[in-house]
N, C-alpha and C positions, 0 to 999 in steps of 0.2 A: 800765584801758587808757589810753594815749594817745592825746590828743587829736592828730590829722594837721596840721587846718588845709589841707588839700591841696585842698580843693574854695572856699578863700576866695576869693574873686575881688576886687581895690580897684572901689572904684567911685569917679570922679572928683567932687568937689566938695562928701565928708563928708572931715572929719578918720581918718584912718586908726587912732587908737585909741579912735573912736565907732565905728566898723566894725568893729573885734574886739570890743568889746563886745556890739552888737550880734550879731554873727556867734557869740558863744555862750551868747547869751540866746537866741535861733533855735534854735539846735541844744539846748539845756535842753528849750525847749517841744515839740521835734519829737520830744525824746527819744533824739535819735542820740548825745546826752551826757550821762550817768550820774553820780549821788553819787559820791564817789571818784575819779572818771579825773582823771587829770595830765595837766596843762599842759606842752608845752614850757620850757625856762627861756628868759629873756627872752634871752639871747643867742643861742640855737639859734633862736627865731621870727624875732627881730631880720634874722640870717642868709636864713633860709627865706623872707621877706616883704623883704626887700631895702629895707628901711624903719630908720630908727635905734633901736638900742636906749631909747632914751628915748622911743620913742612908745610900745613895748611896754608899757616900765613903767610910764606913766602910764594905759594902759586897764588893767594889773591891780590899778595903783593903787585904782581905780576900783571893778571889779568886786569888791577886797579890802573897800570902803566901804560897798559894797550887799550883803556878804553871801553873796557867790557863790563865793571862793575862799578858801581860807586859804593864807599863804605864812610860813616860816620862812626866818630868814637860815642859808645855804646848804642849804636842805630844796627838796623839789619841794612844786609850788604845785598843791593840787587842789582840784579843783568841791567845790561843800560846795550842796547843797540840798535842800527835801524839797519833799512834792507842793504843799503850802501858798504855799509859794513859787513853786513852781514857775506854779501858778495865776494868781501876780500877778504874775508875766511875760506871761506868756500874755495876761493882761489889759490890761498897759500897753502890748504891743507894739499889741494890737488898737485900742487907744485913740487912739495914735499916729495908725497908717492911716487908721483912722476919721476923727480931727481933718483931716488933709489931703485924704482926700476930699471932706470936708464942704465943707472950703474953697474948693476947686475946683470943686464945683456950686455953692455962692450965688456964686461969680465970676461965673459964668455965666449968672447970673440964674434958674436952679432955684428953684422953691417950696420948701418942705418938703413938701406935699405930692407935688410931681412928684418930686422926689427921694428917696421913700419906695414909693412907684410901681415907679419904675425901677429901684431893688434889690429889691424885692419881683419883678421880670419878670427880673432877670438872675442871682436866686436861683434861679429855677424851672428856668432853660436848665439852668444849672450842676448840677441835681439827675437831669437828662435824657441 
């Protein structure tokens, strides 16, 4: 299948080819993106995203360096993953979030205990 891209949305104030990277390391772990599906070529996303071809290429640059895609010159460029991997996307994305929430509670002057607490009480809602 191909990959749409039609539910990307820019978000202001990341680089726009840490957001497609992003955007389908998300969709890997969600699952909405399968071994095998193709990619746009970088000129049809380029187009589609109203962003320069040279940002395209550098996040598939990118995603080719982590293992995520394989591209051939003049070939379509597809997902390449297994669950292994898959996992440690999954993991680093969570790590990420993790890190930046952490952050923002000791800003705040949060314990670790209170802060252990209070995901512990806004795990419970969320299961409610």
């Amino acid at each position: 299948a191909m990959i749409s891209f039609d539910d990307f949305v820019q978000q202001a104030g990341i680089p726009i080819y840490v957001q497609i990277v992003l955007y389908l390391k998300r969709a890997i772990v969600g699952g909405i993106v399968q071994d095998g599906d193709e990619l746009p070529s970088r000129r049809v996303l380029s187009a589609r995203l109203g962003v320069n071809p040279n940002t395209i290429q550098k996040a598939y640059r990118i995603l080719e360096e982590e293992g995520l895609i394989s591209s051939h010159a003049g070939a379509k460029s597809l997902v390449v993953f297994d669950q292994k991997k898959a996992a440690q996307i999954r993991r680093e994305l969570l790590e990420e979030d993790a890190r930046r929430l952490i952050l923002a509670m000791r800003q705040t002057g949060l314990s670790r205990d209170e802060a252990l607490t209070l995901v512990g009480e806004l795990w419970e809602e969320e299961e409610t």
